[in-house]
C-alpha positions in Angstrom: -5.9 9.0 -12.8 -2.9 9.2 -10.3 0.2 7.6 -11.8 2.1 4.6 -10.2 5.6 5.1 -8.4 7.5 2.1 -9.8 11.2 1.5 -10.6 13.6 -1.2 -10.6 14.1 -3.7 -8.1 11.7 -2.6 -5.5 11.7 -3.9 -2.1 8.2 -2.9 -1.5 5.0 -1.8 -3.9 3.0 -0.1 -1.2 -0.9 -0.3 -2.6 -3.7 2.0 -1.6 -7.1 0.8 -1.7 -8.1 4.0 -4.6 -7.1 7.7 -4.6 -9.2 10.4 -2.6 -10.5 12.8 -3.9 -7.1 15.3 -2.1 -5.1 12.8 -4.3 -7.0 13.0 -7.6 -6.8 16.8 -7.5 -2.9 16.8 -7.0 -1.5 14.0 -8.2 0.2 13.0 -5.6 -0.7 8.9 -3.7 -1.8 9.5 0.1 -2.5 13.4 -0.1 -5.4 14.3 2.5 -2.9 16.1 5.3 -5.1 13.9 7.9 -3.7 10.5 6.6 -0.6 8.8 7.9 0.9 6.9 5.1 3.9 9.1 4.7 4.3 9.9 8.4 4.3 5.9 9.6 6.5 5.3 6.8 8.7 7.7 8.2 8.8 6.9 11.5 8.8 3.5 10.7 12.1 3.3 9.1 11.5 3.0 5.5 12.6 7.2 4.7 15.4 9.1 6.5 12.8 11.9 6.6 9.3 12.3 6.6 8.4 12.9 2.9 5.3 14.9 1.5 3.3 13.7 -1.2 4.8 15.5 -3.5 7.8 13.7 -3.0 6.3 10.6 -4.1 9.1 10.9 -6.8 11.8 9.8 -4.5 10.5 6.6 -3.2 12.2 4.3 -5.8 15.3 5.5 -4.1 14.5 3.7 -1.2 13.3 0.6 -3.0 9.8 1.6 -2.7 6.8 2.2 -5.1 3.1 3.0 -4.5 0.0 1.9 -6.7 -3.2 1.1 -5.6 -6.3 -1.8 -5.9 -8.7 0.5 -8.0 -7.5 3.9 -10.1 -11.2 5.7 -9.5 -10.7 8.0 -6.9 -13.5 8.6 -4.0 -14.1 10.3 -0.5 -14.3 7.2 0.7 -13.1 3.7 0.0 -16.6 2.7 1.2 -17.8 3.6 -1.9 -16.4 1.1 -4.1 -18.0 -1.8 -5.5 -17.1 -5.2 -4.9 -16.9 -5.4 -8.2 -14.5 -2.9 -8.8 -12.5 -4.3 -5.6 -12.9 -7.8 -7.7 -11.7 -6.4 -10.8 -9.0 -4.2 -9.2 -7.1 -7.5 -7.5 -7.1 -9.0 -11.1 -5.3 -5.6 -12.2 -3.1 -5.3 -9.3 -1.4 -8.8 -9.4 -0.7 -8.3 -13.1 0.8 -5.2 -12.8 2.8 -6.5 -9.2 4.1 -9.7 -11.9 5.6 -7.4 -14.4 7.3 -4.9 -11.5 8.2 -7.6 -9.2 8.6 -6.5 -6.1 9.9 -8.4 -3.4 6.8 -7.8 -1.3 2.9 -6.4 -2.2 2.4 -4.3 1.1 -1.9 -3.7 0.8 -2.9 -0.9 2.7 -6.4 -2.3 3.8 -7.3 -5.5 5.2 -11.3 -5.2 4.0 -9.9 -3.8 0.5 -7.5 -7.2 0.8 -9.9 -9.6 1.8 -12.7 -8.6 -1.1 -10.2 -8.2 -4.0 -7.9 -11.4 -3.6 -11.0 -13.4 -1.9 -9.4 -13.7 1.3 -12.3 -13.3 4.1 -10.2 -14.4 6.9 -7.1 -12.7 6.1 -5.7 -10.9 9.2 -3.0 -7.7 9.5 0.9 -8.6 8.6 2.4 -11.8 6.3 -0.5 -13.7 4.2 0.1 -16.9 3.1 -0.1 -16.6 -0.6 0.8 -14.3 -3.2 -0.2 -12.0 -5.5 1.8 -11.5 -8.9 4.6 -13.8 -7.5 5.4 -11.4 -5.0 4.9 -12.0 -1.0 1.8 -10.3 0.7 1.5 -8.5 4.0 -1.3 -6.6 4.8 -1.2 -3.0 6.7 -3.8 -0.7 8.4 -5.1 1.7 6.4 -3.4 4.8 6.8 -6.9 7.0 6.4 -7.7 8.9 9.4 -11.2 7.5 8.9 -9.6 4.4 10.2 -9.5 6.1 13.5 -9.2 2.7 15.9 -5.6 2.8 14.3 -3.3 5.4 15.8 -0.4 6.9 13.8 2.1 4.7 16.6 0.3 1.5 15.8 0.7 1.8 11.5 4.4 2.8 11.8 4.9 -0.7 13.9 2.9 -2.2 11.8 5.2 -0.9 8.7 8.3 -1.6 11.3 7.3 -5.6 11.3 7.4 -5.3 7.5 10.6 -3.8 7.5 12.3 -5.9 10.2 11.3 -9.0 8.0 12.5 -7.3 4.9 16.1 -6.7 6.6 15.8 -10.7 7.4 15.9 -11.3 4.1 14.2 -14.7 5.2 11.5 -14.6 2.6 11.3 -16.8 -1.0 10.0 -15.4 -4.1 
């Protein structure tokens, strides 16, 4: 089990769709050296420098937290069950209701649609929310989700932030 990054008065509760198996054997959210989570947060804005996993630690600093759908960690998120994906959203939007964060940024759009029952949902601001908090959905940072470059995740991540600094959303 790879504990949550919370802390007060988060801006953003990033959320993985489950740990890899790099992740489960340090400890640390987004380990694999191939994926892009803490690079495209970087040089999206959201850290003054790129951070390594093992910095996870400092994100509350900057208003951030991680968690993810599913605690069981895999190779691949193919692996999971719908059922576990199912089970996972239940889990998730509790535990997004008792850190309340302004916004629920998944990290998945497949991961998204299964667990909140969403088959339509798209990349960026969803409609509803989860836990009370406001929903946009980013690209998996994996580097198995090769058809997304590291550029195109950190814009993604910089249309999250640029609606953050707008401060236009309602909780």
């Amino acid at each position: 089990m790879i504990d949550d990054v919370l802390g007060p008065s988060l801006d953003v509760l990033f959320c993985g769709i489950n740990p890899g198996l790099m992740s489960e054997a340090t400890g640390h959210h987004f380990a694999r050296p191939g994926n892009r989570f803490w690079p495209a947060l970087h040089l999206s804005g959201f850290t003054p420098r790129l951070l390594a996993p093992a910095e996870q630690h400092l994100l509350p600093s900057y208003g951030l937290g991680i968690t993810n759908i599913v605690a069981r960690p895999s190779a691949k998120a193919s692996e999971l069950t719908r059922q576990e994906l199912v089970e996972g959203g239940r889990t998730l939007a509790a535990k997004v209701a008792d850190a309340a964060p302004k916004v629920l940024a998944v990290l998945g759009i497949s991961a998204y649609r299964t667990a909140f029952a969403r088959p339509k949902a798209r990349i960026g601001p969803q409609d509803e929310a989860v836990g009370g908090a406001r929903v946009w959905v980013l690209p998996n940072p994996s580097g198995l989700n090769a058809h997304w470059t590291l550029a195109t995740i950190a814009d993604e991540m910089g249309r999250l932030r640029g609606y953050l600094a707008t401060k236009s959303w309602v909780q």
